[in-house]
C-alpha positions in Angstrom: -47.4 -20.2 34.8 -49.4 -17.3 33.6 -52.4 -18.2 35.6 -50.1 -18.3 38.6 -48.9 -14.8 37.9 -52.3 -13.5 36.9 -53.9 -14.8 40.4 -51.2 -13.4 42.1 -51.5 -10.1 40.4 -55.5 -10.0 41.5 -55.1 -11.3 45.1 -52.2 -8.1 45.8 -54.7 -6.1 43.6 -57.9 -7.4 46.3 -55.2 -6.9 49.2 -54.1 -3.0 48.5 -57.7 -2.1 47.7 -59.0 -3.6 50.7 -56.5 -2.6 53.4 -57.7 1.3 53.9 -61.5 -0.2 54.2 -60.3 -2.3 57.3 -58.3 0.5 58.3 -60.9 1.1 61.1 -61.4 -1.8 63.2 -65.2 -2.7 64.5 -63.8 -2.1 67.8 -63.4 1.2 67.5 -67.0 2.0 66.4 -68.8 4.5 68.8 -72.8 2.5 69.3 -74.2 6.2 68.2 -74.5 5.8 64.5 -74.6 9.5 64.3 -71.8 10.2 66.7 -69.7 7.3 64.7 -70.5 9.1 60.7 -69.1 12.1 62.5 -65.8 10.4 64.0 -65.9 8.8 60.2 -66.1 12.7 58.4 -63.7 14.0 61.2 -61.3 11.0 60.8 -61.4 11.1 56.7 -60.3 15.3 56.4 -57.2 14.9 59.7 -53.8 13.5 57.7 -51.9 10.9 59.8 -48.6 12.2 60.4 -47.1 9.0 59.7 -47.9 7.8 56.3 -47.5 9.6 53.4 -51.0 11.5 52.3 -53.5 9.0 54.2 -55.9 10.4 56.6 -56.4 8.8 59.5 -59.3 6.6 59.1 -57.1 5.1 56.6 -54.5 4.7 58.2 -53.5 1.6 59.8 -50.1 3.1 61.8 -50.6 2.7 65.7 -50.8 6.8 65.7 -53.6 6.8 63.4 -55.1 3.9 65.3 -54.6 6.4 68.2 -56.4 9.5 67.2 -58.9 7.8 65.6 -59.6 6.9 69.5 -58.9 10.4 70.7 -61.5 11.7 68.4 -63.7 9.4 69.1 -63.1 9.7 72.6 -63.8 14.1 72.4 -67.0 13.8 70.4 -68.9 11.5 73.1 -67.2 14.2 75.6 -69.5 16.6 73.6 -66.9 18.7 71.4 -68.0 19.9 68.5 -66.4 19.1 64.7 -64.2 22.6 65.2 -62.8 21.9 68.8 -61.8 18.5 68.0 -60.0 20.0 64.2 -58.4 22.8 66.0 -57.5 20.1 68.6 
């Protein structure tokens, strides 16, 4: 029985550590590695406005999801870090 419990405990342990790592999907990923480490920093300091002190590449709520997209969307229109914050 304690076995059962003590797998348990380290598969929801694996699960909650893992989830904000998956938060963005490959999907998403912009092909410019340069462009993408931007969306990354850019998406790491904007809080969702959903969930309670995540950002949004975190995030795994459908708004996050969404500007994670929008950013993504404004840098390979050509804004700059500022325009899309400010934004």
């Amino acid at each position: 029985m304690n076995k059962i419990r003590a797998l348990t405990l380290v598969v929801l342990s694996y699960l909650i550590y893992i989830q904000p790592i998956m938060a963005v999907q490959p999907n998403e990923r912009l092909a410019d590695p340069l462009l993408e480490e931007r969306a990354r920093i850019l998406s790491q300091n904007i809080r969702c406005l959903v969930c309670q002190n995540q950002s949004i590449d975190d995030s795994n709520a459908t708004l996050a999801k969404d500007l994670r997209a929008l950013v993504r969307e404004k840098l390979t229109a050509g804004a700059t870090n500022d325009e899309i914050l400010i934004f």
